[in-house]
C-alpha positions as a Markdown table, in Angstrom:
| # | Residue | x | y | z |
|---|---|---|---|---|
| 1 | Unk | 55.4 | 101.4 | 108.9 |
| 2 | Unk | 55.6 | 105.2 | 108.0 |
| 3 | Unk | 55.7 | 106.7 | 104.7 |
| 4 | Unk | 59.0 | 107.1 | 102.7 |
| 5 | Unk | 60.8 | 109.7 | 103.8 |
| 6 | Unk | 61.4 | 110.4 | 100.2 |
| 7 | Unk | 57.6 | 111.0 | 99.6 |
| 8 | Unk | 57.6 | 113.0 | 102.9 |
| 9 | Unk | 57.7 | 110.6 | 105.6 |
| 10 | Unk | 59.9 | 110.6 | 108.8 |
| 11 | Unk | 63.4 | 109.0 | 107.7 |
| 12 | Unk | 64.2 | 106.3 | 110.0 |
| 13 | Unk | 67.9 | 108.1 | 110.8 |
| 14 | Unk | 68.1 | 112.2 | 111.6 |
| 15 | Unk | 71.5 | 112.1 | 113.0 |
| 16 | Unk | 75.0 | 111.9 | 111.3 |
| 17 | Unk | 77.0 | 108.7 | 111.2 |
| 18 | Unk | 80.5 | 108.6 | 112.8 |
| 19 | Unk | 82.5 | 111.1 | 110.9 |
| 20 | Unk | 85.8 | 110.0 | 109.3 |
| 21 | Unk | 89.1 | 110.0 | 109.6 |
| 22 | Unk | 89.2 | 109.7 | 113.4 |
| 23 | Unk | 91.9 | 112.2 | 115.1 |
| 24 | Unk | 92.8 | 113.7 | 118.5 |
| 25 | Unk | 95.2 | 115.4 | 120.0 |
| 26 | Unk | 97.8 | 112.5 | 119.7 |
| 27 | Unk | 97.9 | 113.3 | 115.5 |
| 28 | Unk | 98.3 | 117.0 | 116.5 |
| 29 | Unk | 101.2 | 116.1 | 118.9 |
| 30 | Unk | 102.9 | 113.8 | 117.0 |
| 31 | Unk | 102.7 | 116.4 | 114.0 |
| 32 | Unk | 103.6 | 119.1 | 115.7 |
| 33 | Unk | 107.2 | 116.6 | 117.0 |
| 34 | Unk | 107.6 | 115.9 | 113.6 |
| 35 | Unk | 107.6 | 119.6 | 112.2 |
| 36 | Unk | 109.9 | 120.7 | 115.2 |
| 37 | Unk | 112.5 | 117.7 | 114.6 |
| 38 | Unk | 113.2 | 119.2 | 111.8 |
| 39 | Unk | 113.3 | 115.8 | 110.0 |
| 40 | Unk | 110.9 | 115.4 | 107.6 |
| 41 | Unk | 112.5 | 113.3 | 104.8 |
| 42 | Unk | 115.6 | 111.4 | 104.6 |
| 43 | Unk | 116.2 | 110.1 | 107.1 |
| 44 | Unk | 112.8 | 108.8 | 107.9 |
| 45 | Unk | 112.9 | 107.0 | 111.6 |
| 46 | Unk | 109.0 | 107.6 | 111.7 |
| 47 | Unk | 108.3 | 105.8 | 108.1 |
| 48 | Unk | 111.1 | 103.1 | 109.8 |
| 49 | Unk | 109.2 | 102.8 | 112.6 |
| 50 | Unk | 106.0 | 102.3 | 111.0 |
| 51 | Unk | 106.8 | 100.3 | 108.6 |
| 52 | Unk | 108.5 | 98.0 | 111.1 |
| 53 | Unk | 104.9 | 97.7 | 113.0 |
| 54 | Unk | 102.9 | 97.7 | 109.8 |
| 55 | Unk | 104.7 | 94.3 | 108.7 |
| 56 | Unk | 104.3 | 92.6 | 112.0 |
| 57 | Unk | 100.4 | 93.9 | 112.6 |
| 58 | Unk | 100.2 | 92.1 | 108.6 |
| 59 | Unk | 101.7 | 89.1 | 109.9 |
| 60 | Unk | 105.2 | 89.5 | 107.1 |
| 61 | Unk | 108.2 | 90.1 | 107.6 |
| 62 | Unk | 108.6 | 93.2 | 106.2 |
| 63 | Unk | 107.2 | 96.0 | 104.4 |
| 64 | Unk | 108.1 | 99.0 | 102.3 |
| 65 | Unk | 106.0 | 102.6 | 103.0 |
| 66 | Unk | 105.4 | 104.6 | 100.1 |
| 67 | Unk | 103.4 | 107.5 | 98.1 |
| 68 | Unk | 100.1 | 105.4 | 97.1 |
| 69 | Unk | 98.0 | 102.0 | 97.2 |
| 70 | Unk | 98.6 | 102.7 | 93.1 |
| 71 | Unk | 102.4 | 103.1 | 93.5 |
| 72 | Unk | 102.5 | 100.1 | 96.0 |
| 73 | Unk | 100.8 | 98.0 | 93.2 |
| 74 | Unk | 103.1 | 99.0 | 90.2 |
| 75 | Unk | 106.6 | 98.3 | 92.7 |
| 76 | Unk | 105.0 | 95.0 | 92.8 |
| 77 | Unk | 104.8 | 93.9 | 89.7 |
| 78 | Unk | 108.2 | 95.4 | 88.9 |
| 79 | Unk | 109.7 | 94.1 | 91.5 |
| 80 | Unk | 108.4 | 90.7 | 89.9 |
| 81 | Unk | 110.3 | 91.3 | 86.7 |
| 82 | Unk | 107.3 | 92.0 | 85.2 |
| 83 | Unk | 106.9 | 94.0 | 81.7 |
| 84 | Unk | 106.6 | 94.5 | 78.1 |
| 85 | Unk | 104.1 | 92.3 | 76.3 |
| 86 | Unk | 103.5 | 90.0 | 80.1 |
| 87 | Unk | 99.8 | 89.7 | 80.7 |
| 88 | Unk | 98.6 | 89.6 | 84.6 |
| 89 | Unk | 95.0 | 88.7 | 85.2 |
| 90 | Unk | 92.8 | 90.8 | 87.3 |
| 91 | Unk | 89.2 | 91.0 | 88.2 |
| 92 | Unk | 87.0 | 93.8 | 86.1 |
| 93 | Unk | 85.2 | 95.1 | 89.6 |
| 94 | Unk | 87.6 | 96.8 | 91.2 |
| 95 | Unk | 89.1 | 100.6 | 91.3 |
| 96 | Unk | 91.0 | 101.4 | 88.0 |
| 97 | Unk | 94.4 | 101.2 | 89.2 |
| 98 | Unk | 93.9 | 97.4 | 89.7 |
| 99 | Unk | 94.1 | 97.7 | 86.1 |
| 100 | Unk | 96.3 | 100.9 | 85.3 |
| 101 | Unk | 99.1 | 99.7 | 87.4 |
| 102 | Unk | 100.1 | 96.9 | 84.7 |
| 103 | Unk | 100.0 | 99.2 | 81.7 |
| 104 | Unk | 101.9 | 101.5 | 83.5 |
| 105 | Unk | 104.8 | 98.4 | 83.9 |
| 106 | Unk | 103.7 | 98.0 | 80.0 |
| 107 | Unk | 102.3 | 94.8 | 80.4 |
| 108 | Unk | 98.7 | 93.9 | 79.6 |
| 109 | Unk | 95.6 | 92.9 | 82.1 |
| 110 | Unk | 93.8 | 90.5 | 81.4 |
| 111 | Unk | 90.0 | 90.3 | 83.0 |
| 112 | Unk | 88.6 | 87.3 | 84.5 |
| 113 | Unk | 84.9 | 87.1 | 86.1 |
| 114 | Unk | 84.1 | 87.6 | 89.5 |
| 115 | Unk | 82.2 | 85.2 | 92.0 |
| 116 | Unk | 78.6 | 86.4 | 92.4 |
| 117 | Unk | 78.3 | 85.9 | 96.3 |
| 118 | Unk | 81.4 | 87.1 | 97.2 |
| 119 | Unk | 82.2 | 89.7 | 94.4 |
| 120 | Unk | 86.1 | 88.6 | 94.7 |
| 121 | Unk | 87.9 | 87.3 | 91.9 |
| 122 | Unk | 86.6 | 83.8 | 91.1 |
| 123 | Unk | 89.4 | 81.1 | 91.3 |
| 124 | Unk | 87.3 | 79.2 | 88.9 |
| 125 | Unk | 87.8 | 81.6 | 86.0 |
| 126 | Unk | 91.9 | 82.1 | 86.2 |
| 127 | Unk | 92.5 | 78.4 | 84.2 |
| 128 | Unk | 90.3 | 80.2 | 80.7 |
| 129 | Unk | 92.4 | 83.5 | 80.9 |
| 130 | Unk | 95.7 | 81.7 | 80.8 |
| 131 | Unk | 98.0 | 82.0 | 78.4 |
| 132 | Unk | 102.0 | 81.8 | 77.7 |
| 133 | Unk | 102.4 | 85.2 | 78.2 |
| 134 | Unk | 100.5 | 85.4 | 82.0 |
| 135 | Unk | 102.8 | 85.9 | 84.5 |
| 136 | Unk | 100.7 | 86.9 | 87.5 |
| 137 | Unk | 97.7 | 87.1 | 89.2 |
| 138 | Unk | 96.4 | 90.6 | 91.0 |
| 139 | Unk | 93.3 | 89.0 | 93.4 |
| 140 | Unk | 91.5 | 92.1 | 95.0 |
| 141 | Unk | 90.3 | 91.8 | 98.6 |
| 142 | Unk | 87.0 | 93.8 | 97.6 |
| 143 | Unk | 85.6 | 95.9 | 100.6 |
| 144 | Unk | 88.2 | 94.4 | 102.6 |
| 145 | Unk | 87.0 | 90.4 | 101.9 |
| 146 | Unk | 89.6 | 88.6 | 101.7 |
| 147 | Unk | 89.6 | 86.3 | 98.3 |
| 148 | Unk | 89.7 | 82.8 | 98.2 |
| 149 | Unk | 93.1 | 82.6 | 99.0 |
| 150 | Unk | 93.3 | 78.6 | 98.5 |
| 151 | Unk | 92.0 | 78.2 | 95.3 |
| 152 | Unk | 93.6 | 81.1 | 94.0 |
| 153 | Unk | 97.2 | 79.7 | 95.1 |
| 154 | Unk | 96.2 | 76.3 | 93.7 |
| 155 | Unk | 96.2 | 78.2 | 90.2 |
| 156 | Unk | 99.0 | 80.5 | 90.9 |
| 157 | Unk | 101.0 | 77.2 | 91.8 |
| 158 | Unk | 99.5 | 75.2 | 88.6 |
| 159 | Unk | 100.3 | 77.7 | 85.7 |
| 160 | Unk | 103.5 | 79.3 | 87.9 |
| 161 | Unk | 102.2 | 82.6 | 88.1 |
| 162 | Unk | 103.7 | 85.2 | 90.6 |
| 163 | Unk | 100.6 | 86.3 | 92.9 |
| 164 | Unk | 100.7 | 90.0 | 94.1 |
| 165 | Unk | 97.6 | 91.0 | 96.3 |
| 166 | Unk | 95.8 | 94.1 | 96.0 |
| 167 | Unk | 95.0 | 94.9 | 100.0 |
| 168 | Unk | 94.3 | 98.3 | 99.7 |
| 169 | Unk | 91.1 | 98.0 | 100.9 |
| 170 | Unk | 91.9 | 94.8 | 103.5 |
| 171 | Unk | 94.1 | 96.9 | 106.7 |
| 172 | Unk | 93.6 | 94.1 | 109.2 |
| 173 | Unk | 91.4 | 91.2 | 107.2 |
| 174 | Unk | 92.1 | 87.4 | 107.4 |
| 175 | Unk | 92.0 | 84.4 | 105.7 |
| 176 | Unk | 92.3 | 81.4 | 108.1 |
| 177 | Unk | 94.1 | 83.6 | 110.7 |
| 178 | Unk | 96.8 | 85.1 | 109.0 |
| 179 | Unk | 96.6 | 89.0 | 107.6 |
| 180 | Unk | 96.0 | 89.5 | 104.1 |
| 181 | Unk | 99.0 | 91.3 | 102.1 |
| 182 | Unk | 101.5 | 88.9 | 102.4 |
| 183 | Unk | 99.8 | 85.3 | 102.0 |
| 184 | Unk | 101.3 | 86.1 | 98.1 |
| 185 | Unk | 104.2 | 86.8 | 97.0 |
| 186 | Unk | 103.5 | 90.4 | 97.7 |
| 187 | Unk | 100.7 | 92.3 | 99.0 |
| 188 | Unk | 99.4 | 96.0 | 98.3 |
| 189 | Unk | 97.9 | 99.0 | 100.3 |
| 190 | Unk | 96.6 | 102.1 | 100.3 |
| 191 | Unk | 96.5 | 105.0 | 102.8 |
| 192 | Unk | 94.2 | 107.5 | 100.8 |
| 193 | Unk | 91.6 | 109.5 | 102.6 |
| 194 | Unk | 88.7 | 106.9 | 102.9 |
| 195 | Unk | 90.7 | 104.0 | 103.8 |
| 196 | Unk | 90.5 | 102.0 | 107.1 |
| 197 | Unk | 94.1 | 103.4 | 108.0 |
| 198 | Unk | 95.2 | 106.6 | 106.0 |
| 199 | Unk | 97.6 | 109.5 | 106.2 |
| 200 | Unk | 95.3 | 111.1 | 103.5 |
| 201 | Unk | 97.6 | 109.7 | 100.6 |
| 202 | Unk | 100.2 | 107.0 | 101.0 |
| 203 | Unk | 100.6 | 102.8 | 100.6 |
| 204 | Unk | 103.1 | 100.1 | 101.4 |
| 205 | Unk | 103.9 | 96.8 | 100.1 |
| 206 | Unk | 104.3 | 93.8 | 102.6 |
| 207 | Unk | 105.9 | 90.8 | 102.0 |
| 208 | Unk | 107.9 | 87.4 | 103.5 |
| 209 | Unk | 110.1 | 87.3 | 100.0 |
| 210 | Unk | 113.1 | 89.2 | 101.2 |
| 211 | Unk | 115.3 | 89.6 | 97.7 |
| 212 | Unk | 111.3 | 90.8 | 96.9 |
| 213 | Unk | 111.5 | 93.1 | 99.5 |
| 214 | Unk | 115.2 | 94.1 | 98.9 |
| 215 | Unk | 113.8 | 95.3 | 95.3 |
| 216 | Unk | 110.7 | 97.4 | 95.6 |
| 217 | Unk | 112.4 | 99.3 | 98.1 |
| 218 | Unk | 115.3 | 99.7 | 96.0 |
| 219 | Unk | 112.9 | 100.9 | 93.3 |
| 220 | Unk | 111.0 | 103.0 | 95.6 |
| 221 | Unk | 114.4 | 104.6 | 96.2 |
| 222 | Unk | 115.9 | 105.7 | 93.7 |
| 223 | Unk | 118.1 | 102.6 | 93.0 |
| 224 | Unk | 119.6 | 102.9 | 96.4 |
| 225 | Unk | 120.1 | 99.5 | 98.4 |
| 226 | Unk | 119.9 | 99.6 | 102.2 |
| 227 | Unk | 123.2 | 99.7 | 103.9 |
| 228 | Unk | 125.1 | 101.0 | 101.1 |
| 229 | Unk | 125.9 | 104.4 | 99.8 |
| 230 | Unk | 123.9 | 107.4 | 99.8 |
| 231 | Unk | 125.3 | 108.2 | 96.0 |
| 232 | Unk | 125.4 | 104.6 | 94.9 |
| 233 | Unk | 122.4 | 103.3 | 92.6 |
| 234 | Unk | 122.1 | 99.5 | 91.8 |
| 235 | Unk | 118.8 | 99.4 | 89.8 |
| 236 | Unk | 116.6 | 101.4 | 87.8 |
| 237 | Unk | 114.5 | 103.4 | 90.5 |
| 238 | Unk | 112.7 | 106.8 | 91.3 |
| 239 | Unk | 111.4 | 108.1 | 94.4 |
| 240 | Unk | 108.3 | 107.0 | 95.6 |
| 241 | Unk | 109.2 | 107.3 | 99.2 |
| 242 | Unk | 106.6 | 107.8 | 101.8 |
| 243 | Unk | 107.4 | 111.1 | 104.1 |
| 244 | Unk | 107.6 | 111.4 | 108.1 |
| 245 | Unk | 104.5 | 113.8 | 108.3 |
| 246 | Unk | 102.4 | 110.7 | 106.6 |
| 247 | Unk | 104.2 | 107.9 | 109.1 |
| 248 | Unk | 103.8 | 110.1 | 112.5 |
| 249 | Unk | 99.9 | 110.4 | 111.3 |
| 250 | Unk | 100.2 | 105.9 | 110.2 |
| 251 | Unk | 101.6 | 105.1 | 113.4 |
| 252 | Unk | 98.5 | 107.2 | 115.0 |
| 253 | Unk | 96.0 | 105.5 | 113.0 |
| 254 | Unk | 97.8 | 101.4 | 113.3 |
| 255 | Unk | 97.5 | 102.0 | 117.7 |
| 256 | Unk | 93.4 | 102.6 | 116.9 |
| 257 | Unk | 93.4 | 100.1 | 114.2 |
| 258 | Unk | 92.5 | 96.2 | 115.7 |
| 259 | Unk | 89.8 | 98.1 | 117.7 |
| 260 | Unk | 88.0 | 99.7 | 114.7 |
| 261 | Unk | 88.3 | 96.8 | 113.0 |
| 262 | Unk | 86.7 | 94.3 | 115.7 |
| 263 | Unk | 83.9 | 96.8 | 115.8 |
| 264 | Unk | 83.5 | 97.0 | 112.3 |
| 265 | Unk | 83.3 | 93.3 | 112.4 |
| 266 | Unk | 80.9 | 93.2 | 115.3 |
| 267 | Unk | 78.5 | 95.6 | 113.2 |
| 268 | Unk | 79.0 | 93.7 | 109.6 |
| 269 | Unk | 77.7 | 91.0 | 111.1 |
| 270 | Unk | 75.3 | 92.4 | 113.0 |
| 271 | Unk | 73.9 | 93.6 | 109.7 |
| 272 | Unk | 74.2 | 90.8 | 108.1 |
| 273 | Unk | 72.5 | 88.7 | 110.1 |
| 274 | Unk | 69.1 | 91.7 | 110.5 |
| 275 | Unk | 69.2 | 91.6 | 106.6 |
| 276 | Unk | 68.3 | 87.7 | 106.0 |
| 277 | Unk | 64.8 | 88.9 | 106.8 |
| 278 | Unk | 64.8 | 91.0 | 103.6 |
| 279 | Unk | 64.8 | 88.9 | 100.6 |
| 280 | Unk | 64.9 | 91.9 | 98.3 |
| 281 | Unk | 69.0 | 92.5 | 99.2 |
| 282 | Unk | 71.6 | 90.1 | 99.6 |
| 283 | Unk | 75.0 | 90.7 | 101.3 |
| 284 | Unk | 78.8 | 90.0 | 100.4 |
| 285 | Unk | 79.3 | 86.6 | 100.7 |
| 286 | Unk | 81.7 | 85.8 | 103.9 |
| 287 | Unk | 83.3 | 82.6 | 103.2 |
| 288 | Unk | 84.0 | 80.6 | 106.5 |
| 289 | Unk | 88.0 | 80.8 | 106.0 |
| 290 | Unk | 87.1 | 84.5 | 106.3 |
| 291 | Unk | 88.5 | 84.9 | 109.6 |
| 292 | Unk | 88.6 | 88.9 | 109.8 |
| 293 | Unk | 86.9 | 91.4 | 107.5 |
| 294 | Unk | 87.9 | 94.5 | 107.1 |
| 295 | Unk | 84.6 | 96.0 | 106.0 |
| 296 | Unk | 85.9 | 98.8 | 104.6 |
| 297 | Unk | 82.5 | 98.4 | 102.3 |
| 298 | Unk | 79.8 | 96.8 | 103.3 |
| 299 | Unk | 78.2 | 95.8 | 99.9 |
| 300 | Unk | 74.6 | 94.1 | 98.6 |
| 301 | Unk | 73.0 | 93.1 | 95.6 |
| 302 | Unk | 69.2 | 94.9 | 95.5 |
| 303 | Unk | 67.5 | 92.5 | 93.8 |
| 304 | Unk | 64.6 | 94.5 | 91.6 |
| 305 | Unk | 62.9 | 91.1 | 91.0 |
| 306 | Unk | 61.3 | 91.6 | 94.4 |
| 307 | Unk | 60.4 | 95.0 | 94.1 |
| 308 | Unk | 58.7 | 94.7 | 90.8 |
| 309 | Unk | 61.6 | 95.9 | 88.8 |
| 310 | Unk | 62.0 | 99.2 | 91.0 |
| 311 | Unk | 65.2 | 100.9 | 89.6 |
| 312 | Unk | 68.4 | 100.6 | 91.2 |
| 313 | Unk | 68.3 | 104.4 | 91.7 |
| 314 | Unk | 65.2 | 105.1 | 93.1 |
| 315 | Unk | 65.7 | 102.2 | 95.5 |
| 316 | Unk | 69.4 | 104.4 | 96.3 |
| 317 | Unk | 67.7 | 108.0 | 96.7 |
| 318 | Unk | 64.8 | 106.4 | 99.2 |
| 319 | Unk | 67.5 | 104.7 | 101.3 |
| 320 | Unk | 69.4 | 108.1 | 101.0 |
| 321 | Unk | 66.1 | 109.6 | 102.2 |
| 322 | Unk | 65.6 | 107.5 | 105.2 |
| 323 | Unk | 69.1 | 108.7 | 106.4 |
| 324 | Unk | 71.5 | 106.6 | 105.2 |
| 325 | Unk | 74.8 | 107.2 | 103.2 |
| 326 | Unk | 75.0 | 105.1 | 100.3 |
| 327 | Unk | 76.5 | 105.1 | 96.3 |
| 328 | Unk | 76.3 | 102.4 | 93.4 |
| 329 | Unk | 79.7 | 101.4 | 93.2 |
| 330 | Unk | 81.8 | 100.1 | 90.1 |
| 331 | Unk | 81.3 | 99.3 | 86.4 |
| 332 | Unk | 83.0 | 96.8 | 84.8 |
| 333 | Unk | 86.8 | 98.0 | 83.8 |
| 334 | Unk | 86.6 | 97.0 | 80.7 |
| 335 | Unk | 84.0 | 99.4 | 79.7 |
| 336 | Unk | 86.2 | 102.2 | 81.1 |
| 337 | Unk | 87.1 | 104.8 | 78.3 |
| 338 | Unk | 90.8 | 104.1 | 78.9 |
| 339 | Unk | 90.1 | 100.9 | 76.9 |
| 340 | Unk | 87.6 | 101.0 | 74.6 |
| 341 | Unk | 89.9 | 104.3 | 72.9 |
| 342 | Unk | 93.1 | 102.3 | 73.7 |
| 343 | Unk | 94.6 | 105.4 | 75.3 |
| 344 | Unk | 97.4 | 103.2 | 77.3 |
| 345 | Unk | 100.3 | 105.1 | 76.1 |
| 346 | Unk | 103.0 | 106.3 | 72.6 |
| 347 | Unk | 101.9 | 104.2 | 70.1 |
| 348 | Unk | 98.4 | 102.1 | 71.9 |
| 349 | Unk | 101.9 | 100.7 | 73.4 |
| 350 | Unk | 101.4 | 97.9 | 75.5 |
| 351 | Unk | 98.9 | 96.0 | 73.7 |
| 352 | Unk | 100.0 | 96.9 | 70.3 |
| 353 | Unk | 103.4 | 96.6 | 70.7 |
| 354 | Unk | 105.3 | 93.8 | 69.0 |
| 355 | Unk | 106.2 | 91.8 | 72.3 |
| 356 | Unk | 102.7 | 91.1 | 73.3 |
| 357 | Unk | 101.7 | 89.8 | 69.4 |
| 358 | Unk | 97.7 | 89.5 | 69.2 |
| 359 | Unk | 96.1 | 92.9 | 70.6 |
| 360 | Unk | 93.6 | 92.4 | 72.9 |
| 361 | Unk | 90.0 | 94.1 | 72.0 |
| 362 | Unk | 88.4 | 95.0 | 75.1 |
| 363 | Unk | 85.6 | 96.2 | 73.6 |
| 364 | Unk | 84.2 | 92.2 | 73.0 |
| 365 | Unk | 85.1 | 91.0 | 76.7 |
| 366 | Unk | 81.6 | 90.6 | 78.3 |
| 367 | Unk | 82.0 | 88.6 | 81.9 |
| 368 | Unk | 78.2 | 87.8 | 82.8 |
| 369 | Unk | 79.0 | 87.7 | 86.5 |
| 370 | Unk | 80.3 | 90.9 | 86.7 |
| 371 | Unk | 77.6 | 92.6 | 84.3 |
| 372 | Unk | 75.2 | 91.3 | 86.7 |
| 373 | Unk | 76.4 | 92.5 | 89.8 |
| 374 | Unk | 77.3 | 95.7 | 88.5 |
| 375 | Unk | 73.7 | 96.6 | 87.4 |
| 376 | Unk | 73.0 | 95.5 | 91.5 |
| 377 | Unk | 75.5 | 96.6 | 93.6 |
| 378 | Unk | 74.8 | 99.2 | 96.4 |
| 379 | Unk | 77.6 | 100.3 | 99.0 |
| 380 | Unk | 77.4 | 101.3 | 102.7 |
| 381 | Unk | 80.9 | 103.0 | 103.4 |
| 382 | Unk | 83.4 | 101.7 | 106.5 |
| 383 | Unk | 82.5 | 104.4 | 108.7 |
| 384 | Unk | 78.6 | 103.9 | 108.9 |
| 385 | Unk | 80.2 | 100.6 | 110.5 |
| 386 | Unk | 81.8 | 102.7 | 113.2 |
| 387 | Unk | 79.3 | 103.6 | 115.3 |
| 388 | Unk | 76.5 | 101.7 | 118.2 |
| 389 | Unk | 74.3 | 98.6 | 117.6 |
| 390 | Unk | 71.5 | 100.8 | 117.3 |
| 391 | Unk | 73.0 | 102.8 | 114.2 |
| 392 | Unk | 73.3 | 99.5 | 112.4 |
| 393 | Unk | 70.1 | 98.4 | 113.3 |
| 394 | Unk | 69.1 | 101.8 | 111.4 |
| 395 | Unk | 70.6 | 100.8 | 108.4 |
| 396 | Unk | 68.9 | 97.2 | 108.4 |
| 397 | Unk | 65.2 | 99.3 | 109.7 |
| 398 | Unk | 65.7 | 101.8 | 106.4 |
| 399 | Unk | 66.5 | 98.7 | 104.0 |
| 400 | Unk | 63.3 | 97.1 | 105.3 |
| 401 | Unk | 61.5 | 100.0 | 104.9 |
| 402 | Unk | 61.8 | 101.0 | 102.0 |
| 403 | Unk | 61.7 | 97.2 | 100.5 |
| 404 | Unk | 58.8 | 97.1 | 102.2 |
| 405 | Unk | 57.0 | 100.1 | 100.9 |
| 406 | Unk | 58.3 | 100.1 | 97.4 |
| 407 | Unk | 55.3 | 100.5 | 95.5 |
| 408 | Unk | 55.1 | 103.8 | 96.8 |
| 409 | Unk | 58.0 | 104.8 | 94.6 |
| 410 | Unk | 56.6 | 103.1 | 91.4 |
């Protein structure tokens, strides 16, 4: 096998990967309709439309279209009555809204460990982060894996907790047939730039619960309830709408959306199955109940043991070398700034304030699973996933290669 490219070998890749988002001249025409309609916010047939097809594609019954995957994830929990001093557990590898989106209803997360295979939230841990104050559970679909939806209903259903899915990485996954997003009692996503379906910035929130339903879009508008008065304001509520230049580009994106995703299921497992010969990385965990991934990451652990303790970096800038995208990924939450200074709001309000009673002290949480993986983790983005057989067989030929001639970057 040739030199690393990083030492001045030929990389094993020369040519670009499939660029995202994917447009053509359907976006521009149905852009160009909506700016000459002259109807760009209320009322919103296009954001109607869409969200009409988005529930049914999800397999719910309905879903509300709205400004982000973050917003979509604080309706939820205040549609679920959820707020001052009420603790909601969520796993510490995941974006920061995850997180954010419960202080911002003033209620406090709570982190619980991960599995180490499939990187999810571990069912397992939910029973030891308990207590009378937990009111629901935020599983994350990480990469677009869908969680152990079973076990983590069995503990929902146990300890009577409200479970809201964070999706916003899972357009199109499946757990044992059925769509993620509405298998809870609510289900979150996100439209921003790098997601499998985006307008650039925008979310929704599916759901079967209709008085659920009935209330985040009330509080997505305003106060307003559907069918009554333009003027007339039955709840607390802001706008948070989504608008019809963001649904005409959604509706675009849902028609090219089972393809993409069969294809980046095709390749996933491709690349799965080409990397069981390289003992040095090991892949997401698929569980069998997996029935769809979304792959909007496809993530590994690098393994150092088998590289004679090769840092995670240089093992990163060879693979970048060779020709293939690649990043690190997330640290554990509760390391983040936000709560080792306790910068959550007036007053360190909500875990100081006198409705949640002990503070937490993030600064002693230490999950071992997560620390692990952390210090491991390397991610391949959706769109390298996009492309031919032969461009993920490049991915797998760089990984062996450069696992393979390691010691040349010792």
């Amino acid at each position: 096998m040739p030199a690393l490219a990083l030492n001045g070998g030929t990389p094993v890749r020369t040519i670009p990967f499939p660029p995202w988002p994917v447009f053509d001249e359907r976006e521009e025409r149905a852009l160009v309709e909506t700016l000459r309609s002259g109807v760009w916010g209320i009322p919103r047939p296009r954001v109607e439309e869409f969200e009409e097809k988005f529930a049914a594609y999800h397999d719910a019954r309905f879903a509300v279209a709205c400004t982000s995957g973050s917003t979509a994830l604080k309706l939820a929990i205040l549609a679920c009555g959820i707020g001052t001093g009420d603790e909601i557990i969520v796993p510490p590898y995941t974006f920061i809204a995850t997180a954010t989106c419960v202080l911002l209803c003033n209620a406090v997360p709570i982190f619980a460990d991960i599995d180490p295979e499939t990187f999810n939230l571990d069912p397992r841990a939910i029973d030891a982060a308990v207590t009378p104050r937990t009111k629901a559970i935020i599983p994350v679909h990480l990469g677009g894996c869908p969680c152990d939806m079973d076990g983590i209903g069995e503990a929902a259903k146990k300890h009577g907790l409200r479970v809201i899915e964070d999706a916003c990485q899972a357009h199109g996954a499946e757990w044992k047939g059925r769509k993620v997003g509405a298998i809870g009692d609510l289900g979150c996503f996100s439209f921003q730039s790098s997601k499998n379906l985006t307008c650039g910035e925008g979310g929704a929130v599916a759901s079967d619960d209709e008085a659920l339903a009935e209330t985040v879009d009330s509080i997505h508008d305003v106060g307003r309830m559907k069918g009554k008065g333009f003027y007339e304001h039955y709840g607390l509520g802001t706008n948070y709408r989504m608008n019809e230049f963001q649904a005409a580009l959604l509706l675009c994106g849902l028609e090219r959306l089972p393809e993409q995703t069969a294809r980046r299921n095709r390749n996933g497992t491709l690349l799965r199955d080409l990397l069981r010969a390289v003992p040095a990385v090991a892949p997401q965990k698929v569980d069998p109940r997996v029935t769809s991934h979304a792959y909007h990451l496809f993530p590994i652990r690098y393994r150092r043991e088998f590289c004679k303790n090769l840092p995670r970096e240089r093992f990163l800038a060879a693979l970048q070398a060779e020709g293939i995208p690649c990043s690190l990924g997330y640290t554990p939450l509760y390391r983040a700034p936000l709560f080792r200074n306790e910068r959550y709001g007036a007053r360190g309000c909500p875990a100081s304030c006198p409705y949640h009673g002990e503070k937490p002290d993030y600064s002693k949480v230490f999950l071992p699973v997560v620390e692990q993986v952390c210090g491991e983790m390397v991610w391949f983005q959706q769109r390298l996933l996009l492309g031919t057989e032969q461009d993920t067989r490049d991915i797998a030929d760089a990984i062996a290669k450069v696992v393979e001639r390691y010691d040349e970057l010792l």
